[in-house]
C-alpha positions in Angstrom: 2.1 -3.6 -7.5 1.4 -2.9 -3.6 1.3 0.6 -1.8 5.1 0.3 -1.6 5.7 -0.3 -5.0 3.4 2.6 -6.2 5.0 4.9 -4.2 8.7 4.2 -4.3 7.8 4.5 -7.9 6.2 7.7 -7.9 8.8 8.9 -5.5 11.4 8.0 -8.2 9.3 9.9 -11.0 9.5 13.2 -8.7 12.9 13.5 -7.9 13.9 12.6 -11.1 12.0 15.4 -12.2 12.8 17.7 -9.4 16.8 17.7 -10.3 17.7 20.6 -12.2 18.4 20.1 -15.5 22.0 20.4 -16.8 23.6 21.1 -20.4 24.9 17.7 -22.2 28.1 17.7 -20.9 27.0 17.9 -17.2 24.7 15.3 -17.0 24.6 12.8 -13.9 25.6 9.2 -14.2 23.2 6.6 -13.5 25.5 5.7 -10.0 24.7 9.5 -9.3 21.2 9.8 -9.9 20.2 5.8 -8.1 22.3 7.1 -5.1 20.4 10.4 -5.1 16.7 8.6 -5.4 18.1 6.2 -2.4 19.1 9.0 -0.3 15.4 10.9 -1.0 13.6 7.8 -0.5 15.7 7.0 2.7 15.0 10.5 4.0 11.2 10.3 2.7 11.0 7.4 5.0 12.8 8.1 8.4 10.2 11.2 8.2 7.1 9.5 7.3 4.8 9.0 10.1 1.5 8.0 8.3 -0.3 7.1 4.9 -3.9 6.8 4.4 -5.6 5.9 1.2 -8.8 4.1 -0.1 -8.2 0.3 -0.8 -10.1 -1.8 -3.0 -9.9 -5.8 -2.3 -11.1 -8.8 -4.5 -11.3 -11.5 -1.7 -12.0 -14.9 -3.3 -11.1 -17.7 -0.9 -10.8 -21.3 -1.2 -10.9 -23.9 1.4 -10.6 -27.3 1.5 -12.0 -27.9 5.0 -15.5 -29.6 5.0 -17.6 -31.3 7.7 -15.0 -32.2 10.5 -12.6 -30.9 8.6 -12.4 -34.3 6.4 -13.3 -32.4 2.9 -10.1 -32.9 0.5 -12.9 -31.5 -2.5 -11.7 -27.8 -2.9 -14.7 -25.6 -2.3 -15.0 -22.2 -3.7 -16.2 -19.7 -1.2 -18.0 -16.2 -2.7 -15.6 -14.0 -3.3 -16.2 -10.4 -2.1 -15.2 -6.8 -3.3 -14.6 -4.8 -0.4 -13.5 -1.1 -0.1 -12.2 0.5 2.8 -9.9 3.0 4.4 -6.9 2.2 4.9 -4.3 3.6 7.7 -0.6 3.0 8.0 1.4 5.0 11.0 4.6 4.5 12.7 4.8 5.3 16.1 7.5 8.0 17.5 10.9 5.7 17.8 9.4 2.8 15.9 10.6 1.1 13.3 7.5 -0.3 11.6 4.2 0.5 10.4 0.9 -0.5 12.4 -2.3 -1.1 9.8 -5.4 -0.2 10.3 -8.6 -1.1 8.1 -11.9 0.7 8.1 -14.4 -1.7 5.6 -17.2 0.5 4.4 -18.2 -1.4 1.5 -18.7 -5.0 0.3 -19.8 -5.8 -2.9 -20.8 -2.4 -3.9 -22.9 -2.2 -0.9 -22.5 0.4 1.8 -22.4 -0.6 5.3 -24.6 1.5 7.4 -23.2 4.2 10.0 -23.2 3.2 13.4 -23.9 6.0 15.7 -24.1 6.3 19.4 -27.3 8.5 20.7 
């Protein structure tokens, strides 16, 4: 499941807890309750400027191309674990994301700092 998925999911699992709870005889339909979660997660969205969170990426690769490009043998290339920071924002009147990734690990190895003196 992508960043998406995870959080239109946990988005459901709030609201759905966040309604107030009614006797039996009160209760919301199904219609009631997917057009409230729609509306939220409409809203939720048209406010959202940014996410961040930490990714973690298996990166196996396999390619085909050899010397020349001739190769039709299917090599496979190391794979790699990375882990990075990831960024998501919308700019102001936009109408999708931009992506940013910060690596800071691969293959449980930290890359080192890079500062300016």
């Amino acid at each position: 499941m992508g960043i998406a998925g995870r959080n239109g999911a946990i988005l459901l699992a709030a609201l759905l807890t966040a309604l107030p709870v009614r006797g039996a005889a009160q209760e919301p339909s199904l219609q009631e309750v997917l057009s409230r979660v729609a509306q939220y997660v409409a809203d939720f969205h048209s406010r959202l400027s940014g996410i961040v969170a930490e990714e973690r990426y298996h990166q196996e690769v396999k390619s085909t191309a050899g010397f020349g490009g001739r190769s039709t043998v299917p090599v496979l290339l190391p794979r790699k674990d990375l882990a990075s920071d990831l960024l998501f924002i919308r700019p102001f009147s936009a109408d999708r994301y931009i992506e940013f990734r910060d690596v800071f690990e691969a293959n449980g190895v930290p890359f080192a700092i890079v500062t300016s003196d």
